[in-house]
TILO-907370 format. One line per 10 residues: number of its first residue (from 1); for each residue x, y, z of C-alpha. Coordinates in nm, 4 decimals, decimal comma, always signed. Layout:
// TILO-907370
NUM	X/Y/Z; ...
This chain:
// TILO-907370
1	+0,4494/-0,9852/-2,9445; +0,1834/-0,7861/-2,7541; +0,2472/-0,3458/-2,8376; +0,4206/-0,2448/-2,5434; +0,3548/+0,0886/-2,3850; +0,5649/+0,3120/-2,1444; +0,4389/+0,5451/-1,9203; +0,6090/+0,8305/-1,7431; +0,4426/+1,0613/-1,4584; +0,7023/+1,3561/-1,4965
11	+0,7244/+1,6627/-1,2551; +0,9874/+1,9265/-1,3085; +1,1962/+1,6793/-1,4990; +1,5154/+1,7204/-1,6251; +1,6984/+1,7311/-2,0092; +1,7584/+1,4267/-2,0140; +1,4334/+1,3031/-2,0208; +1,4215/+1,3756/-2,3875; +1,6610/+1,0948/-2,4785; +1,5586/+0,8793/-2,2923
21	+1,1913/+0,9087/-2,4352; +1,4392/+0,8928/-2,8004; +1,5986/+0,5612/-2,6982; +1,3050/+0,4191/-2,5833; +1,1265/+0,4668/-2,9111; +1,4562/+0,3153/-3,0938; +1,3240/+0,0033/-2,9873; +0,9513/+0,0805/-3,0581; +0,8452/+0,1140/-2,7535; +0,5026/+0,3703/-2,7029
31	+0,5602/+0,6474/-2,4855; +0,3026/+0,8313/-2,2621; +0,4204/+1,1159/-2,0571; +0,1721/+1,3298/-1,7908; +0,3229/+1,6593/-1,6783; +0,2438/+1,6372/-1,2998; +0,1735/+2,0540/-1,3346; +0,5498/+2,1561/-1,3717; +0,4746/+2,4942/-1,4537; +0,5685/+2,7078/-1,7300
41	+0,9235/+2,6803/-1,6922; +0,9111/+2,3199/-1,7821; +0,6851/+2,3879/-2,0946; +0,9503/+2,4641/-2,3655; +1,0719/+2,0875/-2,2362; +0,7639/+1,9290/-2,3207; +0,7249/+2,1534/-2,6562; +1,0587/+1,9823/-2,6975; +0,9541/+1,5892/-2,6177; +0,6388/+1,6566/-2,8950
51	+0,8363/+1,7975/-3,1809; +1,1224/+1,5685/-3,1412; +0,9558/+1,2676/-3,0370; +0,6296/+1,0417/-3,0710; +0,5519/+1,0789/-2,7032; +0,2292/+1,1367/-2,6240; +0,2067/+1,3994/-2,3453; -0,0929/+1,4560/-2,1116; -0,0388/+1,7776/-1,9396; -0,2410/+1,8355/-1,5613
61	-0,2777/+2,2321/-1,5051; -0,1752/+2,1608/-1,1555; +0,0527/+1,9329/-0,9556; -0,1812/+1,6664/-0,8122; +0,0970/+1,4154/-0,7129; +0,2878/+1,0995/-0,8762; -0,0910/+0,8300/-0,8227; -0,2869/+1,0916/-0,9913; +0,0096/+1,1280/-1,2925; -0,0388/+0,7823/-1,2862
71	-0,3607/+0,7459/-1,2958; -0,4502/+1,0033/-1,5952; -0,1659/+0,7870/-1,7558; -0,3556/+0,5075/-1,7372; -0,7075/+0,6416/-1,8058; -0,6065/+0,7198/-2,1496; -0,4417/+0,3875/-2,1953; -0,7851/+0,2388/-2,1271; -0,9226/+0,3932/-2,4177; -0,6934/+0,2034/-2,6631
81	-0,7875/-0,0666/-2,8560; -0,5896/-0,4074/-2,8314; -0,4580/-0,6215/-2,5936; -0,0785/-0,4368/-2,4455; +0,1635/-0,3931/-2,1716; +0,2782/-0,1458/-2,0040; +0,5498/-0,0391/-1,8059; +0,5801/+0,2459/-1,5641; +0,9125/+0,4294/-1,5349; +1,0318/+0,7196/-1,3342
91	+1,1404/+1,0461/-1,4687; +1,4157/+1,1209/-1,2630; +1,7022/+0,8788/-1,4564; +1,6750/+0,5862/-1,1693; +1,5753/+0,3527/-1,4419; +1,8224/+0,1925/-1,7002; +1,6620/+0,1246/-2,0528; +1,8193/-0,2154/-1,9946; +1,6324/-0,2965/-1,6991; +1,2972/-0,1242/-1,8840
101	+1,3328/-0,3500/-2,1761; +1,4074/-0,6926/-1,9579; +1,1205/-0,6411/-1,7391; +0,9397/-0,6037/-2,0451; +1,0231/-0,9350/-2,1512; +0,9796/-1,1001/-1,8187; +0,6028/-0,9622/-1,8911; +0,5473/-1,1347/-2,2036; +0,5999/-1,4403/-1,9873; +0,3767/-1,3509/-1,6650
111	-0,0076/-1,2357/-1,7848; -0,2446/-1,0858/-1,4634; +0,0676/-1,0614/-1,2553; +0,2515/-0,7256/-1,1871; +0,5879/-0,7226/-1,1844; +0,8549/-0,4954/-0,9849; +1,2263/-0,3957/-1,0507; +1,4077/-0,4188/-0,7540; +1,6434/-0,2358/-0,6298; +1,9351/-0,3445/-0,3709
121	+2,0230/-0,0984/-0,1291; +2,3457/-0,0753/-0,0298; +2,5742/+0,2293/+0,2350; +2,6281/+0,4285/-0,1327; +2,2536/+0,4509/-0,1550; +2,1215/+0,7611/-0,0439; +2,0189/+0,7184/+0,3435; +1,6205/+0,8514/+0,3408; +1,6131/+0,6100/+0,0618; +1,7751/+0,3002/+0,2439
131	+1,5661/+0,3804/+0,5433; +1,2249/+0,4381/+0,3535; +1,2882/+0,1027/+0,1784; +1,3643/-0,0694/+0,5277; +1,0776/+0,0937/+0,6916; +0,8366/+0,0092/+0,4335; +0,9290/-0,3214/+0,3465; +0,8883/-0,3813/+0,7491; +0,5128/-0,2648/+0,7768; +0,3920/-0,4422/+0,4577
141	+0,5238/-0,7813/+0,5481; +0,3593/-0,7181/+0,8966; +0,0228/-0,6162/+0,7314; +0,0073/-0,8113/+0,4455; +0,2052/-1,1421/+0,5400; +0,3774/-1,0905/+0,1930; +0,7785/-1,0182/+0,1534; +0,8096/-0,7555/-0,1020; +1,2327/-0,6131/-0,0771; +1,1994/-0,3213/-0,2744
151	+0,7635/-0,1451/-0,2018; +0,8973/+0,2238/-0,3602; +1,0237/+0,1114/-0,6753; +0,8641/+0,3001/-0,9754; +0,9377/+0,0127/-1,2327; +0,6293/-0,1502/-1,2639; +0,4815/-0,3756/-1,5379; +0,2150/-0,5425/-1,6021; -0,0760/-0,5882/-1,8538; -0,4352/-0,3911/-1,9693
161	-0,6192/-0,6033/-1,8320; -0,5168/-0,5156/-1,4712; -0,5679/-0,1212/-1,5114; -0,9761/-0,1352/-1,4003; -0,7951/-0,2506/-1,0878; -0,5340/+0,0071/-1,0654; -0,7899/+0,3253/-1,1601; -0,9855/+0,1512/-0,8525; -0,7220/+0,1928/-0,5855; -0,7452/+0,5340/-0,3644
171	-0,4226/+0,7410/-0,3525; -0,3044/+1,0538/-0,5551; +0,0548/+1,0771/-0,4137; +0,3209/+0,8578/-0,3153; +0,1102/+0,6837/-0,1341; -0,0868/+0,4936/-0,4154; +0,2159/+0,2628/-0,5329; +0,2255/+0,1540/-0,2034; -0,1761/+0,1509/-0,1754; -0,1244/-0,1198/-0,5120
181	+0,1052/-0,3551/-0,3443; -0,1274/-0,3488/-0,0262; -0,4594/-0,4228/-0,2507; -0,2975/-0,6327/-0,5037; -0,1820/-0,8651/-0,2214; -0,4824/-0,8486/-0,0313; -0,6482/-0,9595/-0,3978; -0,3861/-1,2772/-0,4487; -0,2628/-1,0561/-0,7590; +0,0680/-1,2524/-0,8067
191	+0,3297/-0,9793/-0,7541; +0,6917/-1,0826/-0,8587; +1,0028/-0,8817/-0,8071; +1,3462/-0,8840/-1,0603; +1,6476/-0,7651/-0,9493; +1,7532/-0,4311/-1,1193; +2,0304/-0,2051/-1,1163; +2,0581/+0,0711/-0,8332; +2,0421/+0,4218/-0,9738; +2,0671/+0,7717/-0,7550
201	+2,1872/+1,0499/-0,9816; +2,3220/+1,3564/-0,7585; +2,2274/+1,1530/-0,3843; +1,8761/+1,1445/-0,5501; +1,8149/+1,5483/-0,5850; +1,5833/+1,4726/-0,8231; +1,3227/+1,3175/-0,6051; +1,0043/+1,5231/-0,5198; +0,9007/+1,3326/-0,2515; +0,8108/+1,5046/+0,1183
211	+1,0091/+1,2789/+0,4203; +0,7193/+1,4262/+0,6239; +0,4266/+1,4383/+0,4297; +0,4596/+1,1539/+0,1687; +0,5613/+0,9021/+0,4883; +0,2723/+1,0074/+0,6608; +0,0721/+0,9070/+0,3376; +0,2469/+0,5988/+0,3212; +0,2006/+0,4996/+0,6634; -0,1032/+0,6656/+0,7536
221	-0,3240/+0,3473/+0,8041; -0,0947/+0,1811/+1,0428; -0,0341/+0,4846/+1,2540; -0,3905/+0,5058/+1,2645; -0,4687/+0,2017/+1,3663; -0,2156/+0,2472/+1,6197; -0,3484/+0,5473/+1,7648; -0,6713/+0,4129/+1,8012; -0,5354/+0,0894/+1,9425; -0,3822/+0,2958/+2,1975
231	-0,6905/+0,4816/+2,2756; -0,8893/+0,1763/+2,3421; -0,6115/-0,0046/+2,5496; -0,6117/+0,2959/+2,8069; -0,9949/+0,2991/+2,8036; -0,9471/-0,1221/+2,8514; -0,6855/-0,0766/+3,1148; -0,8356/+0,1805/+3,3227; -1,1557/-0,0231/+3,3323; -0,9505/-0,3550/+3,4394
241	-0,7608/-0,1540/+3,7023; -1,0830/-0,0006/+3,8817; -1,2444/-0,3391/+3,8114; -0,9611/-0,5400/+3,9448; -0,9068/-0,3107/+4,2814; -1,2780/-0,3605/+4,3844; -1,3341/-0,7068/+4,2784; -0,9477/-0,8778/+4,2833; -1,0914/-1,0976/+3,9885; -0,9129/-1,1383/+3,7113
251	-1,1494/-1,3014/+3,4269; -1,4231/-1,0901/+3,5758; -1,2220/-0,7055/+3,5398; -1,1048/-0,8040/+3,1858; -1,4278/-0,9489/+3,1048; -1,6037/-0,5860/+3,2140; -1,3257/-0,3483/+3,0400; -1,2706/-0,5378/+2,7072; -1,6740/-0,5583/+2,6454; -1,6784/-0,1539/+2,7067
261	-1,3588/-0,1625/+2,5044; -1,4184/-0,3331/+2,2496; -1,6963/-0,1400/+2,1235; -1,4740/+0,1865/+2,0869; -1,2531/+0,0090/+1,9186; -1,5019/-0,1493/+1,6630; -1,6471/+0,2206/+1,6136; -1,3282/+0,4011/+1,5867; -1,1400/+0,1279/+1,3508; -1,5014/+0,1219/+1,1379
271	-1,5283/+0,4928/+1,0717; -1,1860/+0,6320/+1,0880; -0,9107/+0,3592/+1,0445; -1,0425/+0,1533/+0,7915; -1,3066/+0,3837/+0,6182; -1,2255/+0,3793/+0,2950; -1,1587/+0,0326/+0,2205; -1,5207/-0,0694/+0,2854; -1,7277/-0,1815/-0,0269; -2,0899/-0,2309/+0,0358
281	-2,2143/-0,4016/-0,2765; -2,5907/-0,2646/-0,2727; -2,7486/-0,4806/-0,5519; -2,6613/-0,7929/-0,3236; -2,8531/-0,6329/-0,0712; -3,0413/-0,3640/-0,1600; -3,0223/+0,0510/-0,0786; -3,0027/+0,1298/+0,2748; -3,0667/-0,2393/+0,3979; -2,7287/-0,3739/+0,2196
291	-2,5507/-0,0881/+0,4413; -2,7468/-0,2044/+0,7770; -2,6610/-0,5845/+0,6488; -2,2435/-0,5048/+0,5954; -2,2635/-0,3086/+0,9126; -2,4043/-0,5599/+1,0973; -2,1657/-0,8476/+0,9159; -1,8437/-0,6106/+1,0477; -2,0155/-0,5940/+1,3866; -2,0670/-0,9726/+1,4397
301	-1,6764/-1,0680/+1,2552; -1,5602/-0,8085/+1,5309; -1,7066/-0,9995/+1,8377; -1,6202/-1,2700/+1,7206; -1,2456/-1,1887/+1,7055; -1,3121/-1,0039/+2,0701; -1,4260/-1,3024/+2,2395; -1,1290/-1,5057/+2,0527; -0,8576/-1,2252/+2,1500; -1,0406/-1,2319/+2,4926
311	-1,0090/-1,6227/+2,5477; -0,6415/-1,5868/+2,4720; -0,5981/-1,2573/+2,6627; -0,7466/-1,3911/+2,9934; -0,5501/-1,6929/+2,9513; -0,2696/-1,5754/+2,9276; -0,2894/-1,3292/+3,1643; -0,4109/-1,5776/+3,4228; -0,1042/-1,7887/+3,3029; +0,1500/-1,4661/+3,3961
321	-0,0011/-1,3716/+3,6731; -0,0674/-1,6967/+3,8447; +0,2341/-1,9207/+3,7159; +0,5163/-1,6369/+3,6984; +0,3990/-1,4214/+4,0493; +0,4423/-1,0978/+3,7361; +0,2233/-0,8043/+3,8710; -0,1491/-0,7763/+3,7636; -0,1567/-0,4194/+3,5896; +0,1606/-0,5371/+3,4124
331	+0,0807/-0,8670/+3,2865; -0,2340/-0,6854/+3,1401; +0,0052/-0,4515/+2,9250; +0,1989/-0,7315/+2,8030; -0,0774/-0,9534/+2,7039; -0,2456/-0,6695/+2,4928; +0,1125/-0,6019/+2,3539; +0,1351/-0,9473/+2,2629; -0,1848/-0,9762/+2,0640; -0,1730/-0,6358/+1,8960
341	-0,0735/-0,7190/+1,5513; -0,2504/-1,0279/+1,5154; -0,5902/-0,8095/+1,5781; -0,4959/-0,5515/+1,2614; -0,4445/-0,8352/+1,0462; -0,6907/-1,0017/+1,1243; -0,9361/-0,6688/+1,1158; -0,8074/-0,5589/+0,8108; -0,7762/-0,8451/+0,5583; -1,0536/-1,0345/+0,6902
351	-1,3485/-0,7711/+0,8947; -1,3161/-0,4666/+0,7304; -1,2346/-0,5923/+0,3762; -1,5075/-0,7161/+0,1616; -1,3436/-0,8025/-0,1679; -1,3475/-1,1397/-0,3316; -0,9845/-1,2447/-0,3096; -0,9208/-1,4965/-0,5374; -0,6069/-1,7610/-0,5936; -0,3115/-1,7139/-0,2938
361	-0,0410/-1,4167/-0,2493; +0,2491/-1,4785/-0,4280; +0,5872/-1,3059/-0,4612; +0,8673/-1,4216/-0,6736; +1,1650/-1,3423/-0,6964; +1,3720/-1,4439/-1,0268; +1,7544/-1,3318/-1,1366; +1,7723/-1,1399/-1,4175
């Protein structure tokens, strides 16, 4: 049996953290807790966790959120010899040490996968949390074309092998678990999901995370590509309806507006949506050249999904307008609605995303 390794990103925790570290190491389990920056007042806790305990704790002078915890967690881990698992577990008491210690097992089973505990909502489960789960689960499937039920739960496992990949992944907040189900997808990662028991102690009080900040995090691609979606559709539209009331062509007004479109679109979803997900891979190209060469690669994989999207769009909105007597200017809006989410897949798993993604997606889901 591989040495198994627990680690716990802790800010401002509570008493109780203490035995649970105790019971975990009762079944010799290694624990590795990072102080998030709680402060002083949480110091004679810690001071308690190292005299009573084998814990190692890594302590951050400041709060720099639950991916960065995470991450420091998981730089150390690096640095130990061996092959290992590991197993990342909340601080706040949502996670049993029966559900720790079965997904444990389950890992023994499942090498170069990661694998999540699940939780089941249900109308006793705290209601930012049922609609955080719904929302997210929502937007991945949509973006990824993978069902994950539960995208915020903490209990993770999986092996050392995968933590270059996890150090790799941008986020320092609440944003970076979900920024490791979005990559690890994208990567055919196999991600499998065990049901686990449902834990809120106090409605959840013991959460740090922001409903305004942290969801913005979370979401902050999609509403971004949204916005700029949005931007170029009333640049589009407005160049179709001039177009259209001087020429009354069809094909040739959406032919003008989605060319002059299309190329805000390309710029704006280049260098602000999708930013930091590019990887130019210089030695394949060389300096400044392997730059031009990606840029140019992004360019000609965006025409050619505008003059696909364009095909469609024009025939369909020939088809509306011609076959169904529906208004011009409104048969535009609900062609470009209709094709909206099939252009940010498309962009952002296939244009904009230059990783080698190897085997398929897959998400299990197994009874405990």
């Amino acid at each position: 049996m591989k040495k198994r390794y627990v680690l716990i990103p802790a800010y401002k925790p509570g008493e109780t953290l203490l035995s649970f570290i105790q019971a975990l190491e009762e079944r010799n389990l290694k624990v590795i807790v990072v102080d998030d920056g709680s402060g002083e007042e949480y110091l004679p806790l810690f001071q308690k966790i190292k005299d009573n305990t084998g814990a190692k704790i890594i302590q951050l002078k400041q709060n720099r959120g639950k991916g960065a915890a995470l991450k420091a967690g998981l730089s150390y881990l690096q640095t130990l010899d061996g092959n290992f698992q590991i197993i990342t577990v909340d601080a706040d008491g949502q996670h049993s040490l029966h559900d720790t210690l079965f997904l444990l097992e389950e890992g023994e089973e499942h090498e170069n996968s990661l694998l999540l505990g699940s939780r089941t909502q249900s109308r006793s489960s705290p209601l930012r949390s049922r609609l955080g789960n719904a929302i997210t689960r929502k937007v991945f499937s949509l973006t990824t074309g993978v069902p994950i039920r539960d995208t915020q739960t903490g209990l993770r496992c999986f092996g050392k092998e995968l933590i270059p990949e996890l150090l790799a992944i941008p986020g320092n907040r609440y944003e970076y678990e979900m920024n490791v189900l979005l990559e690890f997808a994208r990567a055919g990662i196999p991600i499998l999901e065990y049901p686990i028991e449902t834990i809120y102690l106090n409605n959840n009080a013991g959460s740090h995370f922001d409903a305004v900040k942290d969801s913005f995090r979370i979401y902050g691609q999609i509403l971004k590509f949204i916005s700029t979606s949005l931007l170029s559709f009333l640049l589009d539209f407005l160049l179709y309806s001039l177009c259209f009331a001087y020429t009354g062509q069809i094909f040739l007004s959406n032919a003008i507006a989605r060319i002059l479109s299309l190329h805000a679109n390309f710029f704006l979803n280049k260098n602000f949506v999708f930013a930091k997900r590019q990887v130019v891979h210089t030695e394949d190209f060389g300096g400044t050249h392997g730059k031009t060469h990606a840029l140019f690669r992004n360019y000609i994989s965006y025409l050619g999904l505008a003059l696909f999207l364009f095909l469609i769009n024009s025939l369909l909105l020939s088809g509306i307008v011609n076959s169904l007597n529906v208004n011009a200017y409104f048969a535009k809006i609900l062609t470009e609605l209709a094709l909206f989410l099939l252009s940010y897949y498309v962009q952002k798993n296939l244009i904009f995303n230059h990783r080698e993604n190897e085997g398929r997606n897959r998400v299990t889901e197994s009874p405990c």
